[in-house]
C-alpha positions as CSV (number, residue, x, y, z in Angstrom):
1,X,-27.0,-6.9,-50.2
2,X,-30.0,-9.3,-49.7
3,X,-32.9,-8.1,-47.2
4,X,-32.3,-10.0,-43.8
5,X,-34.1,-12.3,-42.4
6,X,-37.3,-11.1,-41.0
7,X,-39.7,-12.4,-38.3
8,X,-43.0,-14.5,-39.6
9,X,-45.9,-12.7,-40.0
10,X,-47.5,-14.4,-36.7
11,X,-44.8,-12.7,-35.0
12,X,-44.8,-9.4,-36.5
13,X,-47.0,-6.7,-34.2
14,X,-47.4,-4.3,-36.2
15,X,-50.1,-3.9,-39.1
16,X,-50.3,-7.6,-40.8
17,X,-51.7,-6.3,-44.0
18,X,-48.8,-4.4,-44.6
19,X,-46.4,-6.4,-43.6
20,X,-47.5,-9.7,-45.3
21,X,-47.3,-7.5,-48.5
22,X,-43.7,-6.9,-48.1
23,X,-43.0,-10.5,-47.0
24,X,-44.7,-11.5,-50.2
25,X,-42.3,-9.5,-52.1
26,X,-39.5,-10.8,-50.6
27,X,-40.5,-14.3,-51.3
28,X,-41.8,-13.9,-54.8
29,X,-39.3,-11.5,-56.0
30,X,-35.7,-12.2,-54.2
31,X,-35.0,-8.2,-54.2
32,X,-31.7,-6.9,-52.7
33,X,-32.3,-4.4,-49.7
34,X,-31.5,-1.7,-52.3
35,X,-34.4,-3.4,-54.9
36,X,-37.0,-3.7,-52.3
37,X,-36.5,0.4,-50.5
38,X,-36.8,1.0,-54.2
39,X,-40.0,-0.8,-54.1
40,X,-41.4,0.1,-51.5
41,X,-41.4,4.0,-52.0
42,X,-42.0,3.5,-55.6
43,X,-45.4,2.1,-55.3
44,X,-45.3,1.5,-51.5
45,X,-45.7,-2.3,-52.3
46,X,-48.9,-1.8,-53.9
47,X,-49.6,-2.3,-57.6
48,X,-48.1,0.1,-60.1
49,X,-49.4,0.9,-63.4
50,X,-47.8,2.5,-65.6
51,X,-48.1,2.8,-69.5
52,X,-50.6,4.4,-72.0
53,X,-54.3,4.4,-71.0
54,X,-55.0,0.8,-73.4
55,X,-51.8,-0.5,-71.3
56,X,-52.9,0.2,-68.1
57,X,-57.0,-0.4,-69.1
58,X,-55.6,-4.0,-70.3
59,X,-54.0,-4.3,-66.5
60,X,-57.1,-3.5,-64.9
61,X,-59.2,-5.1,-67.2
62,X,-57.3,-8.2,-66.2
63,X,-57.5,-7.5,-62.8
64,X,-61.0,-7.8,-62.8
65,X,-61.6,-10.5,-65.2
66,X,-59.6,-12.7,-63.3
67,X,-61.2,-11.6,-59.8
68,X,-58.1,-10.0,-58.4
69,X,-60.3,-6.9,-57.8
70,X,-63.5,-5.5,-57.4
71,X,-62.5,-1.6,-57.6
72,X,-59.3,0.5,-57.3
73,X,-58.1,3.1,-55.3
74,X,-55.8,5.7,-57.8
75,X,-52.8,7.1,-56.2
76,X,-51.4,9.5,-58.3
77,X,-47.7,10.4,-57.8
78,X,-49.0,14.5,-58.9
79,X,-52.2,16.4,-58.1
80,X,-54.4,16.9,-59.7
81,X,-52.7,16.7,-63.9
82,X,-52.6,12.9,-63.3
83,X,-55.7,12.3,-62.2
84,X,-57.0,14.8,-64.6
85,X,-55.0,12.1,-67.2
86,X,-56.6,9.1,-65.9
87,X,-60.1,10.6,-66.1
88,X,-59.1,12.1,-69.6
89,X,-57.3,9.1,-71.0
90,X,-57.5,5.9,-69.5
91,X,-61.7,6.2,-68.2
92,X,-63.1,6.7,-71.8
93,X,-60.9,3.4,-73.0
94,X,-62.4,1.3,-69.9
95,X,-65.8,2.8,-71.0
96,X,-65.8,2.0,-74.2
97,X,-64.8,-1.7,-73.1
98,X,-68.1,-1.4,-70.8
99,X,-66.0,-1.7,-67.6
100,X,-66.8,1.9,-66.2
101,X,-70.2,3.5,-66.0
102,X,-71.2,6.7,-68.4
103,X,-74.2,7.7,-66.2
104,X,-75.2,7.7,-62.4
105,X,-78.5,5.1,-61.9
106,X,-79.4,7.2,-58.8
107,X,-79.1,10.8,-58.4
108,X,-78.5,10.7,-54.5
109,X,-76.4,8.6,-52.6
110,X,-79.2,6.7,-50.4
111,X,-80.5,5.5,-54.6
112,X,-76.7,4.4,-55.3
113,X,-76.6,2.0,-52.5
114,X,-80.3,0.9,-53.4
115,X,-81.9,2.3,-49.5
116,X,-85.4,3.6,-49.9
117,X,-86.8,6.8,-48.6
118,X,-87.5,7.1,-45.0
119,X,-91.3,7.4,-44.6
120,X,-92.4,11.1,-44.4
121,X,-89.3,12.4,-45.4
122,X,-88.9,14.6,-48.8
């Protein structure tokens, strides 16, 4: 069954972001109703990786290269053995390729965002 029409996105009230991602979907990929629930709760529209850590550090890696991000935000479907494989697996591989820091510059949070000390303060 093919998703029904839906309003534009200068119509829609409720959170654009969100919707414009599933209208882009629809548009791009032509998904039955059944294709695009299945989408949806897989990855809730947002990108998916999934492969071993070169496959997915190849995916990011291209993300970045080719400006389609600045930084990601892991969401992994178990707590906390996938993030533990990520950190395990997939960071050492974006290291080695130079895309992920080994070391902390700063070692407080006002040096990571480059702020200097207030005056007087320790």
């Amino acid at each position: 069954m093919p998703v029904p029409p839906l309003p534009p996105l200068d119509a829609f009230k409720g959170p654009k972001g969100r919707y414009a991602t599933i209208l882009r979907i629809i548009d791009t990929e032509r998904p039955t109703l059944r294709q695009l629930l299945g989408r949806l709760a897989a990855g809730g529209g947002h990108c998916t990786m999934v492969g071993t850590p070169e496959q997915i550090a190849d995916r990011m890696e291209q993300w970045l290269r080719e400006g389609g991000a600045d930084g990601f935000n892991l969401m992994p479907p178990s707590l906390p053995h996938s993030l533990d494989d990520f950190v395990d697996h997939v960071v050492p591989v974006l290291q080695a390729r130079g895309l992920f820091r080994r070391d902390y510059e700063a070692g407080t949070l006002r040096g990571h965002l480059g702020l200097a000390r207030p005056a007087g303060k320790i």
